[in-house]
C-alpha positions in Angstrom: -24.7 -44.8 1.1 -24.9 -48.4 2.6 -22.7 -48.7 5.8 -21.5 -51.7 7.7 -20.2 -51.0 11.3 -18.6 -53.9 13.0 -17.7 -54.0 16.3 -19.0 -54.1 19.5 -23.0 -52.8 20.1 -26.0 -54.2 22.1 -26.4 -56.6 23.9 -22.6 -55.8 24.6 -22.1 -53.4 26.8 -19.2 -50.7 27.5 -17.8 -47.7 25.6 -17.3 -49.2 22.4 -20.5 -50.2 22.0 -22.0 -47.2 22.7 -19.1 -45.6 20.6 -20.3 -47.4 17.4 -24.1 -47.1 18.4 -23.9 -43.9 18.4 -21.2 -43.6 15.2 -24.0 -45.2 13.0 -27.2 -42.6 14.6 -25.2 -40.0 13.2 -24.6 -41.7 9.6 -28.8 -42.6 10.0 -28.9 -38.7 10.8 -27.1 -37.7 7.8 -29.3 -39.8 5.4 -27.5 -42.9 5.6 -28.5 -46.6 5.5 -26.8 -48.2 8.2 -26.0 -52.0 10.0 -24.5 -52.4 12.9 -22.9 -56.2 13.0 -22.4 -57.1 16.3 -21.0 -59.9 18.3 -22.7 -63.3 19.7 -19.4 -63.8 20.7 -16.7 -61.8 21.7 -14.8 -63.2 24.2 -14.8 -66.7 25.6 -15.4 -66.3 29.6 -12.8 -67.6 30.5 -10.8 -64.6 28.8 -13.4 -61.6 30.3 -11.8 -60.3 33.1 -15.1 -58.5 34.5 -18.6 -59.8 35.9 -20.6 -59.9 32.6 -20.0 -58.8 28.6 -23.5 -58.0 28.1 -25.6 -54.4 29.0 -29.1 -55.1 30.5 -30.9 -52.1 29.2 -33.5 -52.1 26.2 -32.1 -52.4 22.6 -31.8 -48.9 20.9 -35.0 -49.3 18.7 -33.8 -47.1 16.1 -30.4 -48.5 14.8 -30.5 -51.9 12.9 -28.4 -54.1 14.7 -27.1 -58.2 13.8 -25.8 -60.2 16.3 -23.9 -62.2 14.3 -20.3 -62.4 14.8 -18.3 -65.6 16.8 -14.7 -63.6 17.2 -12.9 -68.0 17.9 -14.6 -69.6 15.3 -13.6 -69.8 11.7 -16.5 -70.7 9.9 -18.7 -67.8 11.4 -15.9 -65.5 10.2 -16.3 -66.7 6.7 -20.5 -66.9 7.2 -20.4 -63.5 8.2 -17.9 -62.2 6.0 -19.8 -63.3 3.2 -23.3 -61.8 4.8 -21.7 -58.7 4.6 -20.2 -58.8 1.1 -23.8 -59.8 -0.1 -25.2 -56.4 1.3 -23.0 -55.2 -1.1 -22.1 -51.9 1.5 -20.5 -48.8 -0.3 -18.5 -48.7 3.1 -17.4 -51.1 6.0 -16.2 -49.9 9.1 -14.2 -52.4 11.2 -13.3 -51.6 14.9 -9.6 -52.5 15.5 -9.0 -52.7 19.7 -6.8 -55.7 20.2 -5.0 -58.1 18.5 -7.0 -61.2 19.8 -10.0 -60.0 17.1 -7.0 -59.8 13.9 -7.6 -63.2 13.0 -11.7 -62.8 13.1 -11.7 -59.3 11.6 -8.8 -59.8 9.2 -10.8 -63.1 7.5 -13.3 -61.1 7.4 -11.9 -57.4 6.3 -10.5 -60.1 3.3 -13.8 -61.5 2.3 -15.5 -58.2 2.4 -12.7 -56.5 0.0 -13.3 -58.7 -3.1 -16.1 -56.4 -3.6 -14.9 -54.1 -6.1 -17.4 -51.5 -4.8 -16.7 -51.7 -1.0 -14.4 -49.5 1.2 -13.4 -51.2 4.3 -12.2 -48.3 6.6 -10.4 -49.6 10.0 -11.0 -47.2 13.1 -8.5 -47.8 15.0 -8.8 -47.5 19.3 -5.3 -49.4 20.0 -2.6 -50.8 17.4 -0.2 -51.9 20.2 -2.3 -53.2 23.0 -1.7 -51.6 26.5 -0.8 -55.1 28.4 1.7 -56.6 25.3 1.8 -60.2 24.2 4.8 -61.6 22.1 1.9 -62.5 19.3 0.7 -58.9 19.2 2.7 -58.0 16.0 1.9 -60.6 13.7 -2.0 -60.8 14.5 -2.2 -57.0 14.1 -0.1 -57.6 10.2 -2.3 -60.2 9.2 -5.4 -57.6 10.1 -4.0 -54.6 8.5 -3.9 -56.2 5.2 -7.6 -57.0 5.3 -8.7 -53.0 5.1 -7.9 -50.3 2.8 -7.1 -47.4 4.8 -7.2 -46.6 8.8 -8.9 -43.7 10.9 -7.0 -42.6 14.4 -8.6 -40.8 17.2 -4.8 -39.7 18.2 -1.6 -38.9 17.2 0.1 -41.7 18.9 -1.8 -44.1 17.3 -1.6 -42.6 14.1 2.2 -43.3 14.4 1.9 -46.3 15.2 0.2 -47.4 11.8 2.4 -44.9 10.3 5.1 -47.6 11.8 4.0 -50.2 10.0 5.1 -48.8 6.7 2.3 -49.5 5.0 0.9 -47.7 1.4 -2.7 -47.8 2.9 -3.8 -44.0 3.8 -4.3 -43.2 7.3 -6.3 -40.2 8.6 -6.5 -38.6 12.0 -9.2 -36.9 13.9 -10.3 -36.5 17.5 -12.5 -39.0 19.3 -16.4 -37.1 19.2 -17.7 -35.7 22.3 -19.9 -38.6 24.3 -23.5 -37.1 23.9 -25.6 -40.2 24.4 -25.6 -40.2 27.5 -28.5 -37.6 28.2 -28.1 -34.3 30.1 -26.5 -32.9 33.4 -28.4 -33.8 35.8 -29.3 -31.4 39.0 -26.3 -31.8 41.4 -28.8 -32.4 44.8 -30.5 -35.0 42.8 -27.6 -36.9 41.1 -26.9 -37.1 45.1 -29.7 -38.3 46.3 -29.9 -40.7 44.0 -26.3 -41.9 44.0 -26.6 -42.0 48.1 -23.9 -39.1 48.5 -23.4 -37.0 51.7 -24.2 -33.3 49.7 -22.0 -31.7 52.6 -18.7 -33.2 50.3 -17.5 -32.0 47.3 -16.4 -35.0 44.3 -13.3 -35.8 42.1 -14.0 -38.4 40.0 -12.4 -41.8 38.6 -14.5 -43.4 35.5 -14.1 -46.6 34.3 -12.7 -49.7 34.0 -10.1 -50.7 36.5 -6.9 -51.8 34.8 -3.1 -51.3 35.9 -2.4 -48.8 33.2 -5.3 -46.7 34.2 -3.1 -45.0 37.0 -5.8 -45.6 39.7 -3.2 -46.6 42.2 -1.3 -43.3 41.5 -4.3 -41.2 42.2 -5.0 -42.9 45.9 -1.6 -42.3 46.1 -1.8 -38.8 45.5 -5.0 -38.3 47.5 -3.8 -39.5 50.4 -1.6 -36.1 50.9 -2.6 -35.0 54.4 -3.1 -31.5 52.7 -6.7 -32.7 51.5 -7.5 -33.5 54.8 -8.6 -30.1 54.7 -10.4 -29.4 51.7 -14.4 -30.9 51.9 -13.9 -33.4 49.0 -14.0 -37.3 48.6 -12.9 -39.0 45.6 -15.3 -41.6 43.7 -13.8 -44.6 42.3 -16.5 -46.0 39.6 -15.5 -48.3 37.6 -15.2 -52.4 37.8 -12.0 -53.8 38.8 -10.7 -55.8 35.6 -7.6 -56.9 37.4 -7.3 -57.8 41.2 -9.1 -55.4 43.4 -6.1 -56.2 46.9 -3.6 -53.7 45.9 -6.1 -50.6 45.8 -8.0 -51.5 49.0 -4.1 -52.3 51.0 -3.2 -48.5 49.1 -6.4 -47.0 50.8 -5.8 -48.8 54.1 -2.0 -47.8 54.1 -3.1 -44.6 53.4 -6.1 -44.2 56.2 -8.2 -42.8 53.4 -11.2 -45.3 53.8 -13.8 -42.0 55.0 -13.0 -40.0 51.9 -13.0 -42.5 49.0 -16.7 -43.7 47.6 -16.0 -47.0 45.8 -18.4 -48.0 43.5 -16.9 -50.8 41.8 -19.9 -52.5 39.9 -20.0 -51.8 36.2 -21.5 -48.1 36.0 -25.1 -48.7 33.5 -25.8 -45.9 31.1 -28.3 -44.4 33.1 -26.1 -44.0 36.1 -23.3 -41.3 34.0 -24.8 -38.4 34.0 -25.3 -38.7 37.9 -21.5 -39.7 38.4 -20.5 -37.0 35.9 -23.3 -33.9 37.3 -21.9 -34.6 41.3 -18.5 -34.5 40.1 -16.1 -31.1 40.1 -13.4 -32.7 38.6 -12.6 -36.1 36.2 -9.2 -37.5 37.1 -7.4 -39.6 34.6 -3.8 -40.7 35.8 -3.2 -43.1 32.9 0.4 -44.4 32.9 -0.5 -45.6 29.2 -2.6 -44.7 27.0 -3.7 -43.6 23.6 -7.4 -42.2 23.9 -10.3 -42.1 26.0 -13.7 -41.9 26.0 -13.9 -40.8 29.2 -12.5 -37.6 28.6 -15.6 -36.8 26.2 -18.2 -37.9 28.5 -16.8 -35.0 30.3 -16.6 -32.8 27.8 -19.8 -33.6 27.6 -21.3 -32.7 30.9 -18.7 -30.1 30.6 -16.7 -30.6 33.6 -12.4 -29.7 34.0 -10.3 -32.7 33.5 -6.6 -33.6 35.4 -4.6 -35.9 32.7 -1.7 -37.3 32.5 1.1 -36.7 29.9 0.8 -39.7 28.1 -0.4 -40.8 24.4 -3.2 -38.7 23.1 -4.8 -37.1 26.5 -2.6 -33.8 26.2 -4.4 -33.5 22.5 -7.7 -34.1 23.9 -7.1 -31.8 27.2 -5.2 -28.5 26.9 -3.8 -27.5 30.3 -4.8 -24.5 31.6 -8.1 -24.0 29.1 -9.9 -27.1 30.1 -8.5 -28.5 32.6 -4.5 -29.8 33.8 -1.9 -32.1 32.1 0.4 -33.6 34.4 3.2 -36.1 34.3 2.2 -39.5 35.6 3.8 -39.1 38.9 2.2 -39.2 42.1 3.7 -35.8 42.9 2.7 -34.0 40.0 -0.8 -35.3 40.5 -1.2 -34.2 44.0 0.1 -30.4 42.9 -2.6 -29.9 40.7 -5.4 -31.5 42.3 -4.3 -29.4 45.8 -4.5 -26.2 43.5 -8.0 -27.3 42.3 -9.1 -27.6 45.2 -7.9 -24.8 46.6 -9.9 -22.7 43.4 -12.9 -23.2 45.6 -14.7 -22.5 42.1 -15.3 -25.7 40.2 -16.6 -23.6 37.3 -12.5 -22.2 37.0 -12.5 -23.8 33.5 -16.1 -23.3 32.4 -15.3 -21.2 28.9 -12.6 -22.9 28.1 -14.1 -26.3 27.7 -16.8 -24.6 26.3 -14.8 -23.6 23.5 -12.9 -26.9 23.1 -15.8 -28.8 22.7 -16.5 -27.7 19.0 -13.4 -29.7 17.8 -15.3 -33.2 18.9 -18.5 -32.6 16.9 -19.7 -36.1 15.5 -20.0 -34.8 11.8 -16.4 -34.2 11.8 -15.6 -37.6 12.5 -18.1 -38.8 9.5 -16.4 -36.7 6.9 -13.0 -38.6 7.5 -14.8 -41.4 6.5 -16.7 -39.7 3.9 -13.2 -38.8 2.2 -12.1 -42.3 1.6 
């Protein structure tokens, strides 16, 4: 087949570029002819809450990528909308992640569709976005009309298409396992390079830095006087999309300074598998959420994960087999992360997360598509 991906991919950076990077290698690796149409724009500074939208490593040679898309302005919509329809794609895959892109991928989801032939397929990361706006829910209907049918990565945000009543088939399955960013690394090396006292063990935090990430609950939690006594130091990686005062006055208050590592730049490609090969435990206390990539990176490099109870991470994690699901409360996080610690055997949940890691297989997630 001919497929169009469009969405965020180089010279974007993040996990939804990589995401659809490496969504269209496996579609190349299954015989596929595939275009990846990217953004010049996505969003107007002013609206980026971070240091930069754009990755400075090399352009993946092997995926065919257009940098074409201006998400504010009209004209490029219809442009580009019409570049697509003239490929004349047998399928169109539109990233749907907040309703500021409806009115860009919408016009163009429309323009795209009067091709008899073409399938345009939404996968969707967020209907409802995690910080609302009173606009949210008439941007999001005018972009649900522009595709013919919607792939979920979890049950949450399944129903919430579902909600919208519409006709248009919807189809669930997990988020794929993160395998593109290369292979564990040897721990006394990833510390070395990372500059990390190998006398400490690591729990990690990965990624952005956004209230409904939870980070505040988890320097909460870790600054139980009980870890005083275990050899471990949390790692915060991830740039602070939001103000960075709160977490260092939480840190302070908490007299923690000595046992966090903050690493608060944006965390390059190359870097993960470091992050994720010193770590003995991922830590996501989300208060919101519906997926996460960051649960398949460590998946992955096959490390336990603490979740929180909220949207999809309980489907993704399964508590006790690969790691704990806890209620977003600071108490319930500093249980389980005391008993982990107190394993004094980060490889506690080894088979099980061996086992779960066949239902995140990249081919699975292509058949959905394949069955529209």
């Amino acid at each position: 087949m001919k497929i169009c991906i469009v969405g965020p991919a180089h010279p974007l950076r993040g996990g939804l570029a990589s995401f659809n990077e490496r969504l269209a290698t496996q579609f190349q690796n299954e015989g596929h002819d595939v275009q990846i149409i990217t953004f010049k724009l996505q969003y107007p500074n002013l609206l980026f809450p971070g240091k930069t939208q754009y990755s400075n490593a090399p352009k993946p040679e092997q995926l065919n990528i257009d940098v074409a898309l201006n998400s504010i302005n009209p004209f490029n919509w219809i442009q580009t909308g019409k570049k697509i329809r003239n490929l004349n794609p047998d399928l169109v895959i539109i990233r749907y992640w907040t309703p500021f892109m409806a009115p860009c991928l919408g016009t163009l989801g429309r323009l795209v569709k009067r091709k008899n032939k073409t399938k345009v397929i939404c996968l969707v990361d967020n209907l409802i976005p995690h910080e609302k706006h009173f606009f949210d829910s008439f941007l999001t209907r005018y972009f649900v009309k522009g595709v013919d049918g919607f792939v979920t990565m979890s049950q949450s945000v399944y129903d919430d298409v579902a909600n919208l009543k519409t006709k248009k088939p919807i189809k669930l399955t997990p988020h794929p396992m993160f395998d593109n960013f290369g292979l564990p690394v040897a721990k006394d090396e990833a510390l070395d390079r990372l500059n990390l006292n190998p006398n400490y063990k690591y729990l990690l935090y990965f990624g952005l830095i956004r209230h409904y990430k939870g980070l505040d609950l988890l320097i909460e939690a870790f600054g139980n006087k009980k870890f005083r006594s275990f050899p471990y130091k949390l790692i915060i990686a991830g740039e602070f999309y939001e103000d960075p005062t709160p977490y260092y006055e939480l840190i302070k208050k908490n007299k923690i300074g000595d046992y966090i590592e903050l690493r608060t730049d944006f965390i390059p490609n190359h870097l993960v598998a470091d992050y994720f090969s010193v770590s003995d435990l991922v830590v996501l206390p989300y208060k919101d959420a519906t997926q996460s990539g960051v649960t398949q990176i460590a998946y992955h490099f096959k490390k336990p994960m603490l979740v929180t109870n909220v949207g999809g991470l309980p489907e993704i994690v399964i508590n006790g087999i690969s790691g704990y699901v806890v209620e977003p409360k600071v108490e319930s996080i500093t249980e389980k992360l005391i008993e982990f610690c107190s394993l004094g055997n980060p490889n506690f949940f080894v088979n099980g997360i061996e086992a779960e890691r066949k239902r995140f297989e990249w081919n699975k997630m292509t058949e959905i598509f394949y069955s529209f």
